[in-house]
C-alpha positions in Angstrom: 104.3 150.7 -16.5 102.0 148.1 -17.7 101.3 146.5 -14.1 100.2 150.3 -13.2 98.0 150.7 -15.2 96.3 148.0 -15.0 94.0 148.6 -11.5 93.3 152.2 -13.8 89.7 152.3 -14.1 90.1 153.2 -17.8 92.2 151.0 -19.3 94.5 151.8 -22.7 92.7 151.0 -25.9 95.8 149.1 -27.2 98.8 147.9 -26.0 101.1 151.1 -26.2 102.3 151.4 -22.9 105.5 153.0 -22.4 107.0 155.2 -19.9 110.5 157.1 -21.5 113.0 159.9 -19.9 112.8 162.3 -21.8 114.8 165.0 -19.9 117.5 164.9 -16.8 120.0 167.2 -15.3 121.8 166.9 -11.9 118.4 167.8 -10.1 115.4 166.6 -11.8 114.5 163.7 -14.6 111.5 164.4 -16.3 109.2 161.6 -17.5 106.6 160.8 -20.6 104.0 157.9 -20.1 103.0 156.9 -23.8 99.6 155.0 -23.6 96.5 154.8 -25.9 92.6 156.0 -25.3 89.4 155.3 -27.4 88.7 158.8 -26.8 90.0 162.2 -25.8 87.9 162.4 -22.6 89.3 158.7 -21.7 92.7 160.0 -22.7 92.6 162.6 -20.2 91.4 160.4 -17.4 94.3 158.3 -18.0 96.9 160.6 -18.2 95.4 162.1 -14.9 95.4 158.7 -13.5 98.6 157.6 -14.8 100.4 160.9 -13.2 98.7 160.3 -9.9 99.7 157.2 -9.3 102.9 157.6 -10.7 103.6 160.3 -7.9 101.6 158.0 -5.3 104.3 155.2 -6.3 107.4 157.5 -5.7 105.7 158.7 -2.3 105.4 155.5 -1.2 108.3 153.6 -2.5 111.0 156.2 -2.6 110.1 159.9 -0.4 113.6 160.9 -0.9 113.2 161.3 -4.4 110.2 163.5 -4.2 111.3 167.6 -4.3 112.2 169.4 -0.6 112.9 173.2 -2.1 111.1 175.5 0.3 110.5 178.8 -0.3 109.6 182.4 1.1 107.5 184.3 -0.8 107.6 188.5 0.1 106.2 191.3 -1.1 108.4 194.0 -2.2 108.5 196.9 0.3 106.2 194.5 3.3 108.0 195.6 6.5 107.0 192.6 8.2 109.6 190.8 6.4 112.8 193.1 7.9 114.2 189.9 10.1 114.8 188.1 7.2 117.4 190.8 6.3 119.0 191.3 9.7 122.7 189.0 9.5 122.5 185.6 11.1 125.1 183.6 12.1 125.9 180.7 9.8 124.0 177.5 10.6 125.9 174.6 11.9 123.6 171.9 10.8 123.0 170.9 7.6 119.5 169.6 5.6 119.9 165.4 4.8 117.5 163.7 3.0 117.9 160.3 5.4 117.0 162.4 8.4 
């Protein structure tokens, strides 16, 4: 955590830097970077900085980890969207992450 936020172009006023899980369940583990700021505006920076590349590290390093939920969003009554309720035949492939 340290050697990330180092290239940060504000750096933490001290030196609390500390990254802890705070939260995990089968699907998702959910993170909290601890570091300092002189200021609240600097702390925001920071935290926007730290989060970015954070994300950009896990894109980069591991993509497999990164969320692959997709979604259809409908509105109620549209009759465009009658195909999706027509039967389909059961799929014979299946989704993998290594793909």
């Amino acid at each position: 955590m340290a050697s990330a936020c180092s290239p940060l172009p504000v750096r933490p006023a001290s030196s609390v830097v500390n990254l802890q899980v705070i939260d995990a369940d089968s699907r998702t583990i959910e993170l909290r970077a601890l570091v300092s700021a002189r200021n609240a505006p600097q702390s925001w920076d920071l935290r926007c900085e730290i989060r970015e590349k954070l994300i950009g590290m896990i894109r980069d390093e591991m993509p497999e980890a990164l969320p692959r939920e997709r979604a259809i969003l409908i509105p109620s009554g549209d009759k465009d969207a009658e195909f999706l309720l027509r039967e389909r035949p059961p799929e014979n492939t299946r989704a993998s992450a290594h793909n």
